[in-house]
C-alpha positions in Angstrom: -8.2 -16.0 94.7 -11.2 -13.8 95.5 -13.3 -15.0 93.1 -12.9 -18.6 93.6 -13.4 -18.2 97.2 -17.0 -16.7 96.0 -17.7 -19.8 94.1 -16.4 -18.4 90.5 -14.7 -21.3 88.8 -14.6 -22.2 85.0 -16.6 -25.3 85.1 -16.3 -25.8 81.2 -14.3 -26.2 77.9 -16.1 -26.3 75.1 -15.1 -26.2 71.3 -18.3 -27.2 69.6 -16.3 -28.7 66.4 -13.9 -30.9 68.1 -15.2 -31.4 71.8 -19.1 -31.8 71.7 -20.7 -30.7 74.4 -17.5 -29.8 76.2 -15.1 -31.3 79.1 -16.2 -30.9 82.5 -13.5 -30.0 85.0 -14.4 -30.7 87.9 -12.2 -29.5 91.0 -9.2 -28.4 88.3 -11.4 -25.7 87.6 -10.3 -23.7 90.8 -6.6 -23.5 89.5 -7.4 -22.9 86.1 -9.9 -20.2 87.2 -6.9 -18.3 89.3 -4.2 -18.9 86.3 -6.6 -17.3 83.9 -6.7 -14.4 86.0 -3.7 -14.1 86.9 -2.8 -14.7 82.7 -5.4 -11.9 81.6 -4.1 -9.6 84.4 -0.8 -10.3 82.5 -1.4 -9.8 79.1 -3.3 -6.4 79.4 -0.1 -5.4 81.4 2.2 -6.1 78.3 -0.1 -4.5 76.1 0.3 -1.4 77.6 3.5 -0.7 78.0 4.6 2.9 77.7 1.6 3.9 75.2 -1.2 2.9 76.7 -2.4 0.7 74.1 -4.1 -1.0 77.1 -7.3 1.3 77.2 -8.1 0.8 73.7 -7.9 -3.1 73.7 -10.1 -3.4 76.8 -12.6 -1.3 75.4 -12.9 -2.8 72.6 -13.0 -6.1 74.4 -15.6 -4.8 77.0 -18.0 -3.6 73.7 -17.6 -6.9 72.1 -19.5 -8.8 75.1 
């Protein structure tokens, strides 16, 4: 909840074939921000496991952007 506190929020969904110029969100953007998160947290947790397949995704994750 950090970040939304600072003012981070996803204020967008966009999916330029079907959507347009996107769907606002408004105030659900706060929840959704914290779920995502919380989801991502989540997943990269799975990944891991007991082989630390972890490192490798999020490196290639943090390269991509």
């Amino acid at each position: 909840m950090l970040p939304v506190a600072a003012g981070i929020r996803i204020e967008k969904i966009t999916v330029p074939v079907l959507l347009g110029d996107g769907v606002d969100l408004g105030w659900l953007g706060y929840p959704l921000t914290v779920i995502f998160i919380v989801a991502v947290a989540n997943i990269v947790n799975f990944a891991d496991g007991m082989d630390g397949l972890a490192a490798g995704i999020c490196a290639i994750a943090g390269a991509w952007v």
